[in-house]
N, C-alpha and C positions, 0 to 999 in steps of 0.2 A: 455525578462525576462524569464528564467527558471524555471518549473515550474515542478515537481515529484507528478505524479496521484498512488496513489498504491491502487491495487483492481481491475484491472482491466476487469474482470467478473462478477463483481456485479454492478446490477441493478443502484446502486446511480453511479458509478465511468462511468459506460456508458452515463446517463445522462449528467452528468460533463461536462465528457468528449466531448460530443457531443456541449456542451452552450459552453464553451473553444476554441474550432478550430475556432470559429468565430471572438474571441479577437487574437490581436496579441502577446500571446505568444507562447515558445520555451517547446510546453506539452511534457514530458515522461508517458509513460504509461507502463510499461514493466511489463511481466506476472511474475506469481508466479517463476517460474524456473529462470527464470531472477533477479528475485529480492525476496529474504524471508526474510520478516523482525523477523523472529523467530532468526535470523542469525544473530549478531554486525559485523560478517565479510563479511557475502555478503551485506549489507547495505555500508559498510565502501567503498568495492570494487566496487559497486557500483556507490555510491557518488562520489568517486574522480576524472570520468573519468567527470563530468562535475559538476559548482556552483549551486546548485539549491535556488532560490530567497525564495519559497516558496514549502513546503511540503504538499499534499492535502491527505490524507488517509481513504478509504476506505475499509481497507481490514477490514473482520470482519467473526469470526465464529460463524453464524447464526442462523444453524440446532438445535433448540431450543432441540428439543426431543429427540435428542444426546447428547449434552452438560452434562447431568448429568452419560452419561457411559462413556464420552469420556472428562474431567474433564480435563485434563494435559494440552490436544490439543487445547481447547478451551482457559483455561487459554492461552497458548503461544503465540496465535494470539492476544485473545482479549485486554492481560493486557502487556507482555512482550513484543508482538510486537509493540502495542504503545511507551512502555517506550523505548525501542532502536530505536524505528526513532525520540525519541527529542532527 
C-alpha cells in the first residue's frame, strides 16, 4: 500500500515516520523541494508518478511568533496547502 508522509522535517512526520517503516507499506517522504504542497502542480507532478492509498500530512507553518508578520506564508502552508492535497 502507498502511502504519501508530507512534512518531512517536522517532529510529528519523523515520528510517523519512524512507527511506519515497521508496517509493510510503500512510505514516501519527500522533502519540501520535492514536493510543495503551496503548488497544485508540483502536488499533481508529483502524484502521478505513483497511486497513493493514503495521504498522511504533516507539513505545517509553526513559528507561532512569525505568523502574524509573515500572514500570506503561513496562511499557504497552513490553509492552502491542506486544501490542494484533498
Amino acid at each position: 500500500m502507498n502511502v504519501l508522509l508530507v512534512g518531512k522535517t517536522g517532529m510529528l512526520s519523523q515520528e510517523i515516520n519512524l512507527r511506519l517503516q515497521s508496517l509493510t507499506f510503500d512510505l514516501d517522504v519527500p522533502s519540501r523541494k520535492e514536493l510543495d504542497i503551496t503548488s497544485i502542480s508540483s502536488i499533481k507532478s508529483y502524484t502521478e508518478k505513483k497511486s497513493y492509498r493514503y495521504i498522511i500530512n504533516c507539513a505545517a507553518y509553526t513559528q507561532v511568533d512569525l505568523a502574524e508578520d509573515k500572514k500570506e506564508l503561513a496562511f499557504s502552508i497552513n490553509a492552502q496547502g491542506v486544501k490542494n492535497l484533498s
